[in-house]
Every structure is written in structure tokens, then in C-alpha cells.
C-alpha positions in Angstrom: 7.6 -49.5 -19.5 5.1 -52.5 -19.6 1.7 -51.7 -17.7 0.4 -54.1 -15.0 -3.1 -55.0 -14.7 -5.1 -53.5 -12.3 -5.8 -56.4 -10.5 -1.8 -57.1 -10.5 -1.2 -53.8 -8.9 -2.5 -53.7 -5.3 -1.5 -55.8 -3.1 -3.2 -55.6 0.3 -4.0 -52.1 1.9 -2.3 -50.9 5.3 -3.3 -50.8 8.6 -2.1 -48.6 11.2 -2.5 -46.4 13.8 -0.4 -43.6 11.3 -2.5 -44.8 8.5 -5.7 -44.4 10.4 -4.9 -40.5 11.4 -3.7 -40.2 7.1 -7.4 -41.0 6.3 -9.3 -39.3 8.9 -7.1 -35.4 8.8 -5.7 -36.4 5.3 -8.4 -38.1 3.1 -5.6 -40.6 2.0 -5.3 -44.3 2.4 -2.0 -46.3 2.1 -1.6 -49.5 0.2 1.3 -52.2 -0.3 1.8 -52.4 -4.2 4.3 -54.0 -6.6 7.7 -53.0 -6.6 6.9 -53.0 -10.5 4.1 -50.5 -10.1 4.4 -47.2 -11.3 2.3 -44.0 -9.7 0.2 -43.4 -13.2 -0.6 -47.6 -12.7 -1.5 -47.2 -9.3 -3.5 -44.3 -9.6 -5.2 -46.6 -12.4 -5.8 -49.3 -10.0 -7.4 -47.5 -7.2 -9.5 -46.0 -9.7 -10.8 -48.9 -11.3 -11.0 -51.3 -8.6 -12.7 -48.9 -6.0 -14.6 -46.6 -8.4 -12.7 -43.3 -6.3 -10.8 -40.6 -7.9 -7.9 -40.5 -7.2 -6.1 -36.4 -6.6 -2.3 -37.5 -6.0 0.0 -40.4 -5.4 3.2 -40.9 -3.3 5.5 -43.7 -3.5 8.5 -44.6 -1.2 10.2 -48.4 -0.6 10.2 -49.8 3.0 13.3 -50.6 5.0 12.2 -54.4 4.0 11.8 -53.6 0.4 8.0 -53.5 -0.2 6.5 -50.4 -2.3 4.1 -48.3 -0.2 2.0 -46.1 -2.2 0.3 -43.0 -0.5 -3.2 -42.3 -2.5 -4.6 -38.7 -1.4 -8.7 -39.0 -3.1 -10.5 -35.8 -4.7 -12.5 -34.4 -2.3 -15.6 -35.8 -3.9 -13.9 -39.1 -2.7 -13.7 -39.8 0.9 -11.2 -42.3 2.0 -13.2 -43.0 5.4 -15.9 -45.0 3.0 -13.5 -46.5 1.0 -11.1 -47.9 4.2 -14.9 -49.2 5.6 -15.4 -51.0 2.8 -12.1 -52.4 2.6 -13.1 -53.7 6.0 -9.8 -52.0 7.8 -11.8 -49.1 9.5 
């Protein structure tokens, strides 16, 4: 398997009322990736673009075909500062 840059890898990160209540009780923040995009590159991305570690990620394709990737952070990590300065909280 090729490996994506990590600029190539993220897409745009979600916003929800469900993705809201993931990152408050869950410390995880949800992203729209490449269909491409494998969990080792998107835990890579998140990583390097947003300087958080990263403790797990979950994949699963949409109804309409997009990739959504579910990144739960180390505790050290809290995805409440990251979504704030993604400007989505």
C-alpha cells in the first residue's frame, strides 16, 4: 500500500450534534478522510498536523460513500482544545 501525505489525508473535520457529545463524554473527534486512507495514515495525520496523540482510530464508509474516521486522543490529548482550534466548537 502507497502512503498518502499527511496533508492529503484529512479532509475537513465533522460537525454535529452526535459529534459534539463524541468529544465532550468521549474525548474523540470525527473527520471526513480519503477513501484511500488507511487507519495507521490517519492516525499519522492527526498526529502531525495537530501535534495530539492519537489512542485509537475507527473507520466506517457513509451511505454516500465518504470515509469517516473516528479518532479517540490519549488522555494527555483533549479533543475539546483541539475541535476549538479547528474552529467547530
Amino acid at each position: 500500500m502507497t502512503r498518502l501525505d499527511s496533508e492529503l489525508v484529512i479532509i475537513y473535520p465533522m460537525m454535529s450534534e452526535d459529534t459534539v457529545k463524541l468529544i465532550e463524554t468521549e474525548n474523540k473527534i470525527t473527520f471526513i478522510v480519503r477513501n484511500e486512507a488507511s487507519k495507521h495514515d490517519i492516525r499519522r495525520a492527526v498526529e502531525e498536523l495537530y501535534e495530539v496523540k492519537v489512542s485509537r482510530v475507527s473507520t466506517l464508509t457513509t451511505p454516500e460513500g465518504r470515509k469517516k474516521a473516528y479518532v479517540k486522543l490519549s488522555p494527555e490529548s483533549k479533543a475539546s482544545d483541539l475541535a476549538v482550534r479547528l474552529g467547530i466548537l
